[in-house]
N, C-alpha and C positions, 0 to 999 in steps of 0.2 A: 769193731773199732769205733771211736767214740771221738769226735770233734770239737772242740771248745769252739761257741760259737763267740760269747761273751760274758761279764762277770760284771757283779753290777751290786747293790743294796735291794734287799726284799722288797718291794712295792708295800707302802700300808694297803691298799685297796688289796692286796692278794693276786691281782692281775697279771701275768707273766707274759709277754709277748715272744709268739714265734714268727722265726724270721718267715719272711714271705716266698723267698728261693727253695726252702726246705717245704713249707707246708706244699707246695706246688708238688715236689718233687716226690712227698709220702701220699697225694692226694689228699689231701686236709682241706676242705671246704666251709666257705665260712655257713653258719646254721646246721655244721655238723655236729653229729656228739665225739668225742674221745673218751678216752676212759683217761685217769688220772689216780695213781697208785702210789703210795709210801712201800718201798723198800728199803729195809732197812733205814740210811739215814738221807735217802733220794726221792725224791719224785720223780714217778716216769708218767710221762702222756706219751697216750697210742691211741691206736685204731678202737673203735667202741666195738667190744665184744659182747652182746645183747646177749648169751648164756652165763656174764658173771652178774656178780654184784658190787661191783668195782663203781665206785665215785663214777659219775658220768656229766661231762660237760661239754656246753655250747662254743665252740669256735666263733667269735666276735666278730663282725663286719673287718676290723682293723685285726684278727690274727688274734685275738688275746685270750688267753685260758684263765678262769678265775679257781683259783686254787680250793678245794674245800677249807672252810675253816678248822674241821678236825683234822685235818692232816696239819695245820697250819700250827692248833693247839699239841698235837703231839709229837712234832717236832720244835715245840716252845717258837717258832720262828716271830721276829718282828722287825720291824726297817732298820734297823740297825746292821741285822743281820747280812752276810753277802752271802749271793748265791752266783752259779757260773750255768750255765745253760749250755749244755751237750748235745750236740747231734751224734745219731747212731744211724747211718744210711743203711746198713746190713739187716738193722730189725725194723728198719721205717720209723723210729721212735724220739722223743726229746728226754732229754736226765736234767733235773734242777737238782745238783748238787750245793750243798751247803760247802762253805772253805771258813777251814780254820785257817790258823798258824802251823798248825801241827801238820794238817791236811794237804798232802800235794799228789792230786793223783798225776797218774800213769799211764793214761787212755791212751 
């Protein structure tokens, strides 16, 4: 099951902030790594699984994931763009969905 936390314009820096209730509650520490994955047309951050080769990123003093630029370049994303940020409490994870017009999930 999958939570809207908020929805918002793509940061130019790439910087995605996670809420500080959630990081607490999946164990997210800041100077931890995550992994940070394109699915499909999502970004998921989770827990850092040291057997993949999944994008790996630092947790920020202030919570903030910096998005790879490839995944940024292959989802074309830019500030223009909106994105909504999902919590998933079931799999401990965050979703940076893109919203269209067309686009209204169902979580």
């Amino acid at each position: 099951m999958s939570l809207m936390y908020r929805c918002r314009n793509f940061p130019k820096s790439g910087v995605i902030l996670l809420p500080v209730r959630w990081r607490r509650a999946f164990g997210f520490s800041c100077g931890e790594h995550v992994d940070v994955v394109k699915e499909n047309d999502d970004i998921i951050i989770k827990k850092a699984d040291y057997r993949t080769f999944d994008h790996k990123r630092y947790i920020s003093e202030k919570g903030g994931v910096n998005i790879p630029k490839e995944i940024r370049s292959q989802l074309d994303l830019n500030q223009e763009d909106e994105y909504c940020l999902y919590v998933e409490p079931d799999k401990k994870q965050f979703v940076v969905a893109l919203e269209t017009e067309q686009d209204e999930r169902s979580h």
